[in-house]
N, CA, C and O atoms as CSV, one atom per row, in Angstrom:
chain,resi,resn,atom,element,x,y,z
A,1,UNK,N,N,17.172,1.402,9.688
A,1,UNK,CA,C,17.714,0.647,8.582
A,1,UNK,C,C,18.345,-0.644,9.090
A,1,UNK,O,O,18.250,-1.679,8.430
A,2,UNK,N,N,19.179,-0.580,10.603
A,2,UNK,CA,C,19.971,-1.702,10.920
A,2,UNK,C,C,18.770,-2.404,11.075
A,2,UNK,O,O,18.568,-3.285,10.239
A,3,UNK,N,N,18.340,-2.315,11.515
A,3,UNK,CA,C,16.541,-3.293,12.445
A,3,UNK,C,C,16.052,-4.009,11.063
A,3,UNK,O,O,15.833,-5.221,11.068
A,4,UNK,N,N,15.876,-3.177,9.796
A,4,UNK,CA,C,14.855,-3.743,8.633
A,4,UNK,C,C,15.791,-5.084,8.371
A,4,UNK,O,O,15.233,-6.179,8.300
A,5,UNK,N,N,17.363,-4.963,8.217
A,5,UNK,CA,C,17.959,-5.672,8.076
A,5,UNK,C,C,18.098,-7.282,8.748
A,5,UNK,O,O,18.091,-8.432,8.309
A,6,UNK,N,N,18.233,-6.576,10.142
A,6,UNK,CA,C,17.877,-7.607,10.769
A,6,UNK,C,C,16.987,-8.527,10.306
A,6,UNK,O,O,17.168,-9.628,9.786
A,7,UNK,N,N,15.680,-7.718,10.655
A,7,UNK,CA,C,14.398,-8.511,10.524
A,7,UNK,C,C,14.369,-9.442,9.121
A,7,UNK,O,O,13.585,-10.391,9.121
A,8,UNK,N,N,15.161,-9.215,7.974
A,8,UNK,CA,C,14.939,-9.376,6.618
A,8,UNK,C,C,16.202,-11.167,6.917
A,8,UNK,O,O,15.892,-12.221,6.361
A,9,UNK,N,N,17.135,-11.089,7.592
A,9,UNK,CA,C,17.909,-11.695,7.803
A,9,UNK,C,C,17.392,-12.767,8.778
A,9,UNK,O,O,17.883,-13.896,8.772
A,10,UNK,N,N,16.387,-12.410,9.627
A,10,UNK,CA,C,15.661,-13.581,10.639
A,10,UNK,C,C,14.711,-14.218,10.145
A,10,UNK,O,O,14.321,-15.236,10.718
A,11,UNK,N,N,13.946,-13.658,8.648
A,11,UNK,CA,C,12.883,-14.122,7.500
A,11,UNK,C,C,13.831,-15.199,7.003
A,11,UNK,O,O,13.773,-16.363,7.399
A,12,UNK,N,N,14.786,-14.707,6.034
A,12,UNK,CA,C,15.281,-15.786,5.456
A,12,UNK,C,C,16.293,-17.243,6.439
A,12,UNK,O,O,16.607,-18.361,6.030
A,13,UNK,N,N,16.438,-16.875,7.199
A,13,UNK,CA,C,16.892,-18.116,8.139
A,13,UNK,C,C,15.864,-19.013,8.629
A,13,UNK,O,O,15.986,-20.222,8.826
A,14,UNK,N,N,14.274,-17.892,8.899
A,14,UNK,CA,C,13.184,-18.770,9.520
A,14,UNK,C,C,12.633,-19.615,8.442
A,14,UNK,O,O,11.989,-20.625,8.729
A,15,UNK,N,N,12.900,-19.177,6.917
A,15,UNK,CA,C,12.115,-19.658,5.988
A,15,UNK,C,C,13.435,-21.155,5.626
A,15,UNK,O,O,12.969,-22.273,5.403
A,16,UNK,N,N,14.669,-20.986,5.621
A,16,UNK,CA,C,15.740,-22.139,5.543
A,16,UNK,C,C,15.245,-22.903,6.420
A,16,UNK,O,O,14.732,-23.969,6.082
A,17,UNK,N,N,15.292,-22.582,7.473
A,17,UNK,CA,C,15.312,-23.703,8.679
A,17,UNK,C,C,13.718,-23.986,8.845
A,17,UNK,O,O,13.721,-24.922,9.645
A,18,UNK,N,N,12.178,-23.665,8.498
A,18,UNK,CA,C,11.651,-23.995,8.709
A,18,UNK,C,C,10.865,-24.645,7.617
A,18,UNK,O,O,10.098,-25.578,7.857
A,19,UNK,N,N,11.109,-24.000,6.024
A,19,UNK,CA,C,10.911,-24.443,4.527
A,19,UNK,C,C,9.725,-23.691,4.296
A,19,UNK,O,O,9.068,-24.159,3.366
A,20,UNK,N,N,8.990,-22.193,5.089
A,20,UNK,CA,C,7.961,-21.596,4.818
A,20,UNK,C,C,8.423,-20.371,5.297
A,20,UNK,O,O,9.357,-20.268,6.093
A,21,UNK,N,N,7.515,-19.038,4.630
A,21,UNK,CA,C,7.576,-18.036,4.781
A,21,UNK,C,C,6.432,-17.596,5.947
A,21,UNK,O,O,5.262,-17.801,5.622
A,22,UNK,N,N,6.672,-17.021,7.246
A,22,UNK,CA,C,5.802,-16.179,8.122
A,22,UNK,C,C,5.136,-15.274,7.577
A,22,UNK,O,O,5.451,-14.204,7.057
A,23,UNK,N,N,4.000,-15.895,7.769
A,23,UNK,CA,C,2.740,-14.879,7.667
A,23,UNK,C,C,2.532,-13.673,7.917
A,23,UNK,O,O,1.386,-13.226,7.923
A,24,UNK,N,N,3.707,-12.847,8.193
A,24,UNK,CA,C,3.129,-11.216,8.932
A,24,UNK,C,C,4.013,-10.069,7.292
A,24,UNK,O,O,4.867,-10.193,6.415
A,25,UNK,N,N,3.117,-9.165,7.768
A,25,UNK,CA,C,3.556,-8.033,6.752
A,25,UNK,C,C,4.901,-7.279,7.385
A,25,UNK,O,O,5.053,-7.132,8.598
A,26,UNK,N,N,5.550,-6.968,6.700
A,26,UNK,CA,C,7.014,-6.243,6.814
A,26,UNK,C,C,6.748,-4.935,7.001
A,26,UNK,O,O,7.433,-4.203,7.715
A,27,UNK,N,N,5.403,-4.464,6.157
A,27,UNK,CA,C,5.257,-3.010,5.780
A,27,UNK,C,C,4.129,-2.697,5.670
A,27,UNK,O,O,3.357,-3.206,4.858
A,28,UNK,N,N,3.748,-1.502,6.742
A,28,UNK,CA,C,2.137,-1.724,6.297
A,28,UNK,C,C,1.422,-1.286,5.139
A,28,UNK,O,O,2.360,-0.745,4.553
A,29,UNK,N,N,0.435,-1.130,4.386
A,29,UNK,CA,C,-0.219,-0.434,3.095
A,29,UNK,C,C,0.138,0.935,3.534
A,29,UNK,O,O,1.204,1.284,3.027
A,30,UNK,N,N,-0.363,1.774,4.261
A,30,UNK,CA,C,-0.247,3.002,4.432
A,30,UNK,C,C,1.311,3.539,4.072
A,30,UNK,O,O,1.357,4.497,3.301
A,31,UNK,N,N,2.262,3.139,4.440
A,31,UNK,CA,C,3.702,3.514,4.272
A,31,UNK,C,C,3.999,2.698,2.767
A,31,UNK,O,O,4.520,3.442,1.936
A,32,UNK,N,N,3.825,1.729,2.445
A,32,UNK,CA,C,3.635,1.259,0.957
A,32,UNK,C,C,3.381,2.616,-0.126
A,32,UNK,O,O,4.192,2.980,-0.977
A,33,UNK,N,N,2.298,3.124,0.096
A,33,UNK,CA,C,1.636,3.911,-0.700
A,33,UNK,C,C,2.621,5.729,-0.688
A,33,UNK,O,O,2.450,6.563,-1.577
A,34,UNK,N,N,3.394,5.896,0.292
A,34,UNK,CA,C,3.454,6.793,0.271
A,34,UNK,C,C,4.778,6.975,-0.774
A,34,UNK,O,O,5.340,6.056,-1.370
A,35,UNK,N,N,5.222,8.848,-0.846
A,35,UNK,CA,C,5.633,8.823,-2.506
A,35,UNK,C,C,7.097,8.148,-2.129
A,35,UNK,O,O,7.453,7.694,-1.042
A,36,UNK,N,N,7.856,8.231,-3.414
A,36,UNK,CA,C,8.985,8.165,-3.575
A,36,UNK,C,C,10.253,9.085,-2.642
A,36,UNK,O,O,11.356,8.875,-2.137
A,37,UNK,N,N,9.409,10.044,-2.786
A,37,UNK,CA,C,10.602,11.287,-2.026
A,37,UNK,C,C,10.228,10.745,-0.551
A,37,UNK,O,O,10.929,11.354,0.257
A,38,UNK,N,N,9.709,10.181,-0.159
A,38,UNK,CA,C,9.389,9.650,1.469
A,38,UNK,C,C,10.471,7.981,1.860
A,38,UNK,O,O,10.831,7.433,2.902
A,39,UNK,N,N,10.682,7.645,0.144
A,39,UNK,CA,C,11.452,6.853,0.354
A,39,UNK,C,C,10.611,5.395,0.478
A,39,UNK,O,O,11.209,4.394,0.871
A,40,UNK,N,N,9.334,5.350,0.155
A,40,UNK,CA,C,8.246,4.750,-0.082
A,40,UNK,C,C,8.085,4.070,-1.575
A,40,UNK,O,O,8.612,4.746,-2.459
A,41,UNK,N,N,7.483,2.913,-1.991
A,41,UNK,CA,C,7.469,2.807,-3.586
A,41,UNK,C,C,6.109,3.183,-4.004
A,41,UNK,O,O,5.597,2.295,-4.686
A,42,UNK,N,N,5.452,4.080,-3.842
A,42,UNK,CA,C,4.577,5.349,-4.514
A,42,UNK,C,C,3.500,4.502,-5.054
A,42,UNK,O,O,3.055,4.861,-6.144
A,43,UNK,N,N,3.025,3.521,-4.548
A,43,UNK,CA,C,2.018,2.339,-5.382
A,43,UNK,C,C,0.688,3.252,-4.331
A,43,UNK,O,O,0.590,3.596,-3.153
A,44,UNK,N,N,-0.358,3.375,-5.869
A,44,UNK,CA,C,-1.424,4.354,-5.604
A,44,UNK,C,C,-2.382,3.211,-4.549
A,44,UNK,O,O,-2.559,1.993,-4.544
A,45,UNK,N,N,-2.757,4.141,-3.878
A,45,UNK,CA,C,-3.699,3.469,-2.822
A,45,UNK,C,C,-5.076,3.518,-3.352
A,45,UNK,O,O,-5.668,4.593,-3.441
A,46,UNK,N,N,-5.816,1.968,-3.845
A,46,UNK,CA,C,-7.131,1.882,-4.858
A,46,UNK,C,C,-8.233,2.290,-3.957
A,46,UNK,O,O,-9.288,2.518,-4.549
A,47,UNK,N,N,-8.244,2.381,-3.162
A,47,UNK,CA,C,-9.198,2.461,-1.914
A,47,UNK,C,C,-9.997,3.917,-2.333
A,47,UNK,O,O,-11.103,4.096,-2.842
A,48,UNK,N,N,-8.828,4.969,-1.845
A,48,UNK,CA,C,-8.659,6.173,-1.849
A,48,UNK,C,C,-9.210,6.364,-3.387
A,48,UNK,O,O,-10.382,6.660,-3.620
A,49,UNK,N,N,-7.953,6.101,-4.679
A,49,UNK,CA,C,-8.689,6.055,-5.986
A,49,UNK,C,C,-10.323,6.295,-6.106
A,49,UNK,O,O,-11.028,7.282,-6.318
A,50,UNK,N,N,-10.610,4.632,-5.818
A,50,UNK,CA,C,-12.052,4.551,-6.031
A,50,UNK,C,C,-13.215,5.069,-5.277
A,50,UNK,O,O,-14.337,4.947,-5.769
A,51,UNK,N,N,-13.036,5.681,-4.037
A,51,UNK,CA,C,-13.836,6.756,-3.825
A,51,UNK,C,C,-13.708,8.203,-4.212
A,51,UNK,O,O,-14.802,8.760,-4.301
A,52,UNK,N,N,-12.697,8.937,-4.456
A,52,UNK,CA,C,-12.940,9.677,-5.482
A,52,UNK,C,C,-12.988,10.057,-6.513
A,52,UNK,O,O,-12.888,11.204,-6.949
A,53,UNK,N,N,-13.245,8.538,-7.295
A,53,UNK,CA,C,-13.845,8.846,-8.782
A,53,UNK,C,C,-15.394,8.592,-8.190
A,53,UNK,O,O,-16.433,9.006,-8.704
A,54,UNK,N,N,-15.293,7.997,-7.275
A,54,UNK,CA,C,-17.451,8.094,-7.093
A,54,UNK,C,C,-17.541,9.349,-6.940
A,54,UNK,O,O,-18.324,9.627,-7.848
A,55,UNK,N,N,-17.295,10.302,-6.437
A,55,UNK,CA,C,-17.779,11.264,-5.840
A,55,UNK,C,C,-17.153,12.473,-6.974
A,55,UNK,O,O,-17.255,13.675,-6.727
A,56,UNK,N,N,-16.541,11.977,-8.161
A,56,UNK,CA,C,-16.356,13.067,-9.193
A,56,UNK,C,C,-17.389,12.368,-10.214
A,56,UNK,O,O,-17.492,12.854,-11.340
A,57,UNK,N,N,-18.101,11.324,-9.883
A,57,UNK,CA,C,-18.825,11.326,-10.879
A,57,UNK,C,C,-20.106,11.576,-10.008
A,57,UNK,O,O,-20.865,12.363,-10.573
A,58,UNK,N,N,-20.507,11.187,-8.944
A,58,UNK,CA,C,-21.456,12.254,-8.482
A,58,UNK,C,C,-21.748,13.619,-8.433
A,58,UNK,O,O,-22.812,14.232,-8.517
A,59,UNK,N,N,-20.316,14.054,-8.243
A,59,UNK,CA,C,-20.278,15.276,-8.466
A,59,UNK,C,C,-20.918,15.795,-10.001
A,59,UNK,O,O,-21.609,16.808,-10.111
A,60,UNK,N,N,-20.543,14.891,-11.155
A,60,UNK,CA,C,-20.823,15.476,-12.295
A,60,UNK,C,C,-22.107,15.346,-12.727
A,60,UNK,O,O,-22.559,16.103,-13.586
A,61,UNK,N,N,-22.979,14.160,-12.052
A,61,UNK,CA,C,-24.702,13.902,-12.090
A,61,UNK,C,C,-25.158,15.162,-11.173
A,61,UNK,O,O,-26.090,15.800,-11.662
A,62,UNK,N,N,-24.774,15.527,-10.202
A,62,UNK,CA,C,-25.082,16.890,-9.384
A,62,UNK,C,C,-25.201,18.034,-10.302
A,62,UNK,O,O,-26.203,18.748,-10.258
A,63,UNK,N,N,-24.319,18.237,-11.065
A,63,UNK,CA,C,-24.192,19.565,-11.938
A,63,UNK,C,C,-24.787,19.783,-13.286
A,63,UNK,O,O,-25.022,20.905,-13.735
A,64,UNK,N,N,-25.090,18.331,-14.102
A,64,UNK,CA,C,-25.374,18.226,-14.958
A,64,UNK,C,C,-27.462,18.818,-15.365
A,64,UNK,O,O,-28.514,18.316,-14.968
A,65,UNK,N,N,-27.278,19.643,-15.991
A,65,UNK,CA,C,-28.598,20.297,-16.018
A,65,UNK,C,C,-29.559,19.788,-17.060
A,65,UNK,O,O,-29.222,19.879,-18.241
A,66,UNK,N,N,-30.771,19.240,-16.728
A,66,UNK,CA,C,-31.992,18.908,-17.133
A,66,UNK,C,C,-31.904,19.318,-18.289
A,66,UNK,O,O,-31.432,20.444,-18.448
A,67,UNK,N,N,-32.255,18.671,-19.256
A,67,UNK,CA,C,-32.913,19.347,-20.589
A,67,UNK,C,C,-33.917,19.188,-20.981
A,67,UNK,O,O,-34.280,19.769,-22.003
């Protein structure tokens, strides 16, 4: 927690004193995504999403019987 601080405190001094924000991520997607009780903000990972709705709708062309 002391460190995030830090780091959050060396952003906004680099962005005063230099008039731009550094290009690097704070946080990666993977820890982004994870839940709330992890202490994470629970934002669904689309990646993940959208391959398994392919594969539940493959799944459902798989099962679906000829008429």
């Amino acid at each position: 927690m002391y460190a995030r601080r830090i780091q959050t405190i060396k952003i906004v001094i680099f962005e005063l004193i230099c008039g731009q924000v550094p290009l690097l991520a704070l946080v990666s997607w993977d820890k982004i995504c994870l839940p709330k009780a992890a202490g994470r903000l629970n934002i669904m990972n689309l990646k993940l999403w959208n391959n398994a709705a392919i594969l539940k709708l493959l799944w459902a062309i798989d099962q679906k019987k000829d008429s």
